[in-house]
Every structure is written in structure tokens, then in C-alpha cells.
C-alpha positions in Angstrom: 0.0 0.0 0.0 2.7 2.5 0.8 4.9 1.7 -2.4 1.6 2.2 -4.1 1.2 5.9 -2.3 4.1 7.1 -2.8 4.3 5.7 -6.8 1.4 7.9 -7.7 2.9 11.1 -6.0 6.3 10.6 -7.4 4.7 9.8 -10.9 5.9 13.0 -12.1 9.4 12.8 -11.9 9.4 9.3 -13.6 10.0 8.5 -17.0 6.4 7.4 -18.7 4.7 7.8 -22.5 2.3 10.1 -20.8 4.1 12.7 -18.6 3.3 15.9 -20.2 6.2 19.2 -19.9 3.4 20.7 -17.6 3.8 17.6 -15.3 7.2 18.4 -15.0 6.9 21.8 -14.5 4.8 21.2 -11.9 6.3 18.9 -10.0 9.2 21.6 -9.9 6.5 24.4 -8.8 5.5 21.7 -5.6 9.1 21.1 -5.0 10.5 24.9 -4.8 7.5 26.2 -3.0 8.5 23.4 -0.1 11.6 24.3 -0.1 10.9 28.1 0.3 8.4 27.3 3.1 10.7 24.8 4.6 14.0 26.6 4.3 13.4 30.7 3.5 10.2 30.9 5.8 12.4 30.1 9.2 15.0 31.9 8.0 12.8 35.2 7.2 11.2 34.7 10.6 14.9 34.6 12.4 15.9 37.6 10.1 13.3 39.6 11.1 12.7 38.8 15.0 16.4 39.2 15.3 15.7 42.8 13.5 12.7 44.0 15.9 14.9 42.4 18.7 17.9 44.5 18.0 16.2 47.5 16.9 14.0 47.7 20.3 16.9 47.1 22.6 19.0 50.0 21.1 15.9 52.0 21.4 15.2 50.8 25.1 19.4 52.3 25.2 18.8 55.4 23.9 16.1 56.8 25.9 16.6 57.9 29.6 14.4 58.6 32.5 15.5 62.8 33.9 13.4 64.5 36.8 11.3 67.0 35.2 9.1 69.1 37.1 5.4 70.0 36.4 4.5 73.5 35.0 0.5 73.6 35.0 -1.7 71.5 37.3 -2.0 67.8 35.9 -5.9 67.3 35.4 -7.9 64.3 36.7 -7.8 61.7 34.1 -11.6 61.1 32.1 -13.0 57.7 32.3 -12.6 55.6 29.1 -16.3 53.8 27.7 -15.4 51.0 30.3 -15.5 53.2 33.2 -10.8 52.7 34.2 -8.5 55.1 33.8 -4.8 54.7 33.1 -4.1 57.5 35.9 -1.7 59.4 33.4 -2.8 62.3 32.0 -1.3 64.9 29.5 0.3 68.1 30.9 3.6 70.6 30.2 6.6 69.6 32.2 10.5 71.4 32.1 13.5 69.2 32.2 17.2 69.7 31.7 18.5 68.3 28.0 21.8 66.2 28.1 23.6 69.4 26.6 22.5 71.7 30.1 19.3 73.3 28.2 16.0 74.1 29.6 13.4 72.4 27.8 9.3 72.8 28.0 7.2 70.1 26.5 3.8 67.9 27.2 4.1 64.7 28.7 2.6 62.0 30.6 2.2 62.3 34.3 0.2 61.1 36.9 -3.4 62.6 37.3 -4.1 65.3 39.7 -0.6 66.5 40.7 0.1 70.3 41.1 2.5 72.5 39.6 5.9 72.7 40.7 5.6 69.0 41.5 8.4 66.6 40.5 8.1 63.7 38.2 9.9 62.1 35.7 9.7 61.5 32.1 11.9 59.7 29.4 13.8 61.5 26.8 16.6 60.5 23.9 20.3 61.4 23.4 19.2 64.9 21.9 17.0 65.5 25.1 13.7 65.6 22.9 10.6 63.9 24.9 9.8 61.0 24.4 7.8 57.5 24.8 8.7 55.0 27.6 10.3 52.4 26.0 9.1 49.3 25.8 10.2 46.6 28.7 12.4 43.8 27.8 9.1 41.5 27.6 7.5 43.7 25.1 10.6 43.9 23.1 10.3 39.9 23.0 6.7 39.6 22.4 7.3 42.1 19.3 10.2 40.6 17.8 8.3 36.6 18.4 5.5 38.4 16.5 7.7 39.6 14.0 9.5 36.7 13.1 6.2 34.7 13.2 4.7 37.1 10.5 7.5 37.0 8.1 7.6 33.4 8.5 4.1 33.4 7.6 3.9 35.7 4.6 7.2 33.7 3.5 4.7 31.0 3.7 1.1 32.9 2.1 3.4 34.2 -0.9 4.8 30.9 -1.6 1.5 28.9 -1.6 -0.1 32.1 -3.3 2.5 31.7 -6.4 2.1 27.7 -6.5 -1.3 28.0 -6.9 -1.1 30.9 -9.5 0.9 28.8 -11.6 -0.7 25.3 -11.3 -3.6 27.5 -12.3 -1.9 28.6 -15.5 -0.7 25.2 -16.0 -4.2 23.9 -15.6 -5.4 26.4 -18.3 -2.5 25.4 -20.9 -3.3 21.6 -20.4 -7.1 22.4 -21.1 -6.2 24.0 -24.1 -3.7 21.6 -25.1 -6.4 18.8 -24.6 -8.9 21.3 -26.4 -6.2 21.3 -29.5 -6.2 17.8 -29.6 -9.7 17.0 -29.3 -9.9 19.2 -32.4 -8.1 17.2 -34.3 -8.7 14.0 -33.3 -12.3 14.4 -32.6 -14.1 14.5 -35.8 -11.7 11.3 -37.4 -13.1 9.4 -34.0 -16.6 10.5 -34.5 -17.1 9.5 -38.4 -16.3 5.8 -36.7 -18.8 5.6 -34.4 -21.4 6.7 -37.1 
């Protein structure tokens, strides 16, 4: 049973009288695309998780946390639809850049605080505000996701083109068998009359 199974899937890269060029050709579309899955999707994946990876953690380097001190009364943070607040709330803060400047900006501090209150907030190398960066969990969970979606699309792109072109080769063999049915067709018909 198994010999017989495996015959009629490797029946296209056998010798026979009625193995078309199409046959061929598709036996070479089946046998690239599982080598792209099997080989070019990991690698994709790897390629870009170690990209994310890298690219968060030399973000997570650059940015620094600098006591800042409030300017304006923070306001009390507004309920979202579900009725929880995040407790951090937008208001202007002034902090001293890496290069000894003053600087003024908006930033996120805790709700409800007054001005002249210390805080802190996160800036980069050039002392512009900016967002926390993201924890050395996030940065894994994004560069898993990453990886995962290349290694996918590597995946959807190469099924996509194996079916495009067993489609095409479907349409050339119904042609070809539409040719030949031409011709033989009316010579086999005037027998059965």
C-alpha cells in the first residue's frame, strides 16, 4: 500500500509515454515552494525577530528617564467607555536636556498632581521627549510576532505563487487537450457513425 502511495505522487518525476512538460513543471513548482516554506520561511522569521529584537533594545538604550518638574496642574484623568483610567494624563513639564538646556514640552504624568511637583519623564540622546520604551518582555513579544509574520507571509506568498501557476498550467493543459480534441475528434466521431 505504501509503495503504491508514494508511486502515484512521485509519478511525475518518472519517466512514462504520458508525462506531459506541464507535469514536470509542476512537479518543480510543488518542489520549490516546499523548499521556500521549509527553508526561506524560518529563516525570514529569524531575520526579522532578530531585527525587531535589535532594533527595540538600542531603542530601550537610547532613551533615559530625567526628573522633570510639572508647570500647570495635571488634570484628573476622564474615564474611558469602560468606566478605568490609566491615571496618566497629558500636561507641560521642564527638564534639563543632556547638553544643560532648559526644555518645555507635554508629557505624561500622573493625574491630579500640582505645579511645581516633580516627576519624571523619558527622553533621547538629543533630550527631545519621548515615549517609555518598551520593557524587555514587550521587546520579546514584538520581535516573536515579528518573526512569526515574516515566516508566515514567507509562507502565504509561496503557496499564493504555487497555486497561481498550477492555475496557468491547468489552463495550458485544457487547451492543449482542447487542440487535440480538435483534431482527433471529428476522425473518431465519423467511426462511431
Amino acid at each position: 500500500m505504501g509503495t503504491q502511495v508514494r508511486g502515484r505522487r512521485m509519478w511525475r518525476w518518472r519517466r512514462n509515454p504520458l508525462r506531459r512538460r506541464s507535469d514536470v513543471i509542476e512537479a518543480w513548482v510543488v518542489l520549490v515552494t516546499g523548499l521556500v516554506i521549509a527553508v526561506g520561511g524560518p529563516a525570514a522569521g529569524v531575520a526579522a525577530g532578530t531585527a525587531v529584537d535589535a532594533s527595540l533594545r538600542q531603542e530601550r538604550a537610547d532613551r533615559h528617564r530625567v526628573p522633570a518638574v510639572l508647570k500647570e496642574d495635571a488634570p484628573v484623568a476622564q474615564p474611558s467607555a469602560d468606566g478605568s483610567t490609566t491615571g496618566q494624563v497629558r500636561a507641560i513639564v521642564r527638564w534639563t536636556g543632556p547638553d544643560g538646556a532648559v526644555h518645555t514640552g507635554t508629557a505624561r504624568v500622573h493625574e491630579g498632581r500640582k505645579a511645581g511637583t516633580a516627576t519624571e519623564i523619558w527622553i533621547d540622546g538629543r533630550g527631545s521627549l519621548v515615549q517609555r520604551p518598551p520593557t524587555p518582555e514587550q521587546i520579546a513579544t514584538r520581535a516573536v510576532l515579528a518573526g512569526t509574520s515574516a515566516a508566515a507571509g514567507v509562507g502565504a506568498v509561496s503557496l499564493a505563487g504555487r497555486g497561481v501557476a498550477r492555475w496557468r498550467l491547468d489552463r495550458a493543459r485544457t487547451q492543449e487537450w482542447g487542440r487535440a480534441w480538435a483534431e482527433v475528434g471529428p476522425r473518431w466521431s465519423r467511426h462511431i457513425r
